[in-house]
Residue, then its C-alpha position, 0 to 999 in steps of 0.5 A: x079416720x080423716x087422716x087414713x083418708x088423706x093418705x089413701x088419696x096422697x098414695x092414690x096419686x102418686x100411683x096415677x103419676x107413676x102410671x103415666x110415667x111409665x106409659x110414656x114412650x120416648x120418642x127417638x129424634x134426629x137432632x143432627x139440624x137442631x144442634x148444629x155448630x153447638x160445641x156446648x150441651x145439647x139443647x133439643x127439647x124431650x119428645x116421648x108419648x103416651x098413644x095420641x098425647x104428645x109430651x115435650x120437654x125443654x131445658x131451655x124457653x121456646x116460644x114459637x115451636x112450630x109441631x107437625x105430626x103427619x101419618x104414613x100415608x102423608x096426612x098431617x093430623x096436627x100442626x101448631x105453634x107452641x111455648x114451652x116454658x124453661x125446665x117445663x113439659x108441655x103435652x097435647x093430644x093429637x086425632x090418630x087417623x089410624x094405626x100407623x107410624x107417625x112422623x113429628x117435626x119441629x122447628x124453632x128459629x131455624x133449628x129443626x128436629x123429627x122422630x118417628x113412633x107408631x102407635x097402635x088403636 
């Protein structure tokens, strides 16, 4: 009994885990002044989404990532400083004034990135 339990959880999480994978959008970014003069791989960070929490990724440390999400009508709804750890995700959740197309900028030490996604209440 105790062991049909324990699987019933396992199999439960895996599909929460699945569910929010599959939930996250991608969020499509100009990287055109992140990796400029590179002539090795890419190393922008990952941005995608899932409604007002926001999911980035990097292959390499970044300390001090400056993030700011500002709406449509020119409203920033979030600006902070962030560390993302090397191979790791870091999220946040962020107020959505409204239904809207976002706009998400950041910055590390002279690099800078941006991506638009909407999101609808």
């Amino acid at each position: 009994m105790t062991i049909k339990i324990l699987c019933l959880i396992l199999v439960s999480v895996f599909q929460i885990g699945s569910v929010n994978e599959e939930t996250q959008k991608q969020i499509n970014t100009n990287i055109s002044r992140w990796d400029k003069n590179k002539r090795s791989l890419s190393t922008h960070p990952i941005l995608s989404h899932s409604n007002s929490t926001i999911f980035i990724y990097s292959n390499y440390l970044l300390e001090n990532l400056d993030v700011t999400i500002t709406d449509s009508a020119g409203q920033i709804v979030y600006m902070d400083g962030l560390r993302v750890e090397a191979g790791n995700t870091v999220s946040f959740n962020f107020n959505p004034s409204m239904e809207s197309e976002y706009l998400i900028e950041v910055w590390h030490e002279g690099k800078y990135l941006y991506g638009w996604f909407g999101l609808e209440l």
